[in-house]
VMD Tcl script that draws the C-alpha trace (Angstrom):
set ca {
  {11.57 56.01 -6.47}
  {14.66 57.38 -6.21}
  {17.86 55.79 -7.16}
  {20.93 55.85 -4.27}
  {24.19 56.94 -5.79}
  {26.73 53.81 -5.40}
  {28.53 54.44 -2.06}
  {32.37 53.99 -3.37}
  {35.45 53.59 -0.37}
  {37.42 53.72 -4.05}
  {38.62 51.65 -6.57}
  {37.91 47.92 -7.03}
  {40.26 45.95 -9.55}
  {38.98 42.90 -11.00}
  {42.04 40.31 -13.05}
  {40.80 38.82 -16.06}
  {40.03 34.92 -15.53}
  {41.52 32.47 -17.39}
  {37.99 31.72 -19.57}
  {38.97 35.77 -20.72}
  {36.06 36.89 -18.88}
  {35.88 39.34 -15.58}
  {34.25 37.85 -12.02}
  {33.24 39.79 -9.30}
  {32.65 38.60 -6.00}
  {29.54 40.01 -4.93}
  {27.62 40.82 -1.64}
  {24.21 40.18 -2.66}
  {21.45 40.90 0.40}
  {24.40 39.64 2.44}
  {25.31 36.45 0.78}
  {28.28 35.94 -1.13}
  {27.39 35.27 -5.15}
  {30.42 35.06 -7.93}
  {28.82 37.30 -10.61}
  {30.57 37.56 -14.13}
  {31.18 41.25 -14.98}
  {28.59 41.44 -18.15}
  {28.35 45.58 -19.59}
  {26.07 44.03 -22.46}
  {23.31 43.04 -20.35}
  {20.99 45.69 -19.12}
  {20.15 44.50 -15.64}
  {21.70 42.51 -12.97}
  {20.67 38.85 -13.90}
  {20.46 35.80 -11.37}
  {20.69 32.19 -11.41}
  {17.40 30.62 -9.92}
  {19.70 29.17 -7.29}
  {21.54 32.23 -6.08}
  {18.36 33.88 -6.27}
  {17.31 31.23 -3.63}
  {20.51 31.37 -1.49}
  {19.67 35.22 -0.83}
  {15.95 34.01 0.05}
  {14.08 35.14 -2.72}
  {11.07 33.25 -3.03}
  {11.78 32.88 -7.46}
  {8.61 31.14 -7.79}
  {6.10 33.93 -6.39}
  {7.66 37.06 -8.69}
  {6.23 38.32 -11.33}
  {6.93 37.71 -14.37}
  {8.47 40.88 -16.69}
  {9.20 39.40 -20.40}
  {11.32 37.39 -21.64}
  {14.98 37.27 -22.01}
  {16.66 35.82 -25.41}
  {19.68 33.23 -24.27}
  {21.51 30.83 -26.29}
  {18.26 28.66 -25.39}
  {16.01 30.63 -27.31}
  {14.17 32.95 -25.04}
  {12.81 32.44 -21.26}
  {10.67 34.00 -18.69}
  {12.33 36.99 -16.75}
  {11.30 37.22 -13.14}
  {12.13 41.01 -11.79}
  {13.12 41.84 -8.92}
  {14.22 44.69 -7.15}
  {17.80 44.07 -4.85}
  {18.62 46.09 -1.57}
  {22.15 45.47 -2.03}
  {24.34 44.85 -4.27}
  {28.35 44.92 -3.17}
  {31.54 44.51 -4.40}
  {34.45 44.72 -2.52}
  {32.85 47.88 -0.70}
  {31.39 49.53 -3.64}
  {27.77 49.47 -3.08}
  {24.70 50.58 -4.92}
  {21.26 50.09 -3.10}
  {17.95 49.19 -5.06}
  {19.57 47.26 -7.46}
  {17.03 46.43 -10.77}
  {17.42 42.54 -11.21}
  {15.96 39.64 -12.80}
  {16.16 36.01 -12.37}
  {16.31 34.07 -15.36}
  {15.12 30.24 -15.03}
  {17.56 28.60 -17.77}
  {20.97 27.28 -16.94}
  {23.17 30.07 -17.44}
  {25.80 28.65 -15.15}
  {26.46 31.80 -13.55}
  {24.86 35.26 -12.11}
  {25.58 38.54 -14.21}
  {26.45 42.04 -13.12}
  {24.88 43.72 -16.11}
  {24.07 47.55 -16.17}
  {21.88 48.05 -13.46}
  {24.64 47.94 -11.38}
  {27.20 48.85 -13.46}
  {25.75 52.33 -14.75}
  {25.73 53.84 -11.13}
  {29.55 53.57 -11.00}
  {31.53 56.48 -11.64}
  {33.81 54.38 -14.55}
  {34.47 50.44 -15.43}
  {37.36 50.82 -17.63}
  {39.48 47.37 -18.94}
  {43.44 47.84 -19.24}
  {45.61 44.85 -20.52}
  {44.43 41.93 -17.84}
  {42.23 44.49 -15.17}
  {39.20 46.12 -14.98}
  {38.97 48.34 -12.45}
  {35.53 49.80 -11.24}
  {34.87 53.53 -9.47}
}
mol new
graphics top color blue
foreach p $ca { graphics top sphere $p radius 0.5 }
foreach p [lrange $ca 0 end-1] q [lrange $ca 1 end] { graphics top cylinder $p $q radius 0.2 }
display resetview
């Protein structure tokens, strides 16, 4: 298949949190999920309960590898996303797994991240294109 350049209305900027870390607020299928801003991992990566609060039924994907967490590693369920938004920067078809271990919170890896035109960090801001 092929991929859908991101549709961009501009620039998004995104202030460092307090933890150091970036969060983006995310249109996910239509739902709203707080993803942290993560250019190390390769794909988009959900929580098994925002995977649930966009409908996906976690329990009846397959099953493609494993991914290595702090836990050791754990079964990857892949998925492919419609959607994925943030603040009007959107790229469709959207590679994505959902990991079953308590990460705490979604990621915006690569998948997304690489269809932008630029994520570049200044100072306290990341701004995405």
């Amino acid at each position: 298949p092929v991929e859908a350049p991101a549709s961009r209305p501009g620039a998004v900027q995104i202030r460092r949190a307090s933890d150091s870390h970036f969060y983006a607020d995310t249109r996910v299928q239509g739902a709203q999920i707080r993803m942290l801003v993560d250019s190390g991992a390769s794909l988009v990566a959900l929580t098994r309960s925002d995977a649930e609060a966009i409908g996906i039924d976690v329990d009846s994907l397959p099953v493609g590898g494993t991914a290595q967490t702090a836990g050791g590693p754990v079964p990857m369920r892949m998925v492919m996303l419609d959607s994925v938004n943030v603040d009007g920067i959107e790229v469709r078809r959207v590679e994505a797994a959902v990991i079953d271990a308590d990460m705490g919170v979604s990621l915006l890896g690569q998948s997304f991240l690489a269809k932008l035109d630029a994520v570049n960090v200044e100072g306290d801001m990341m701004t995405l294109r």
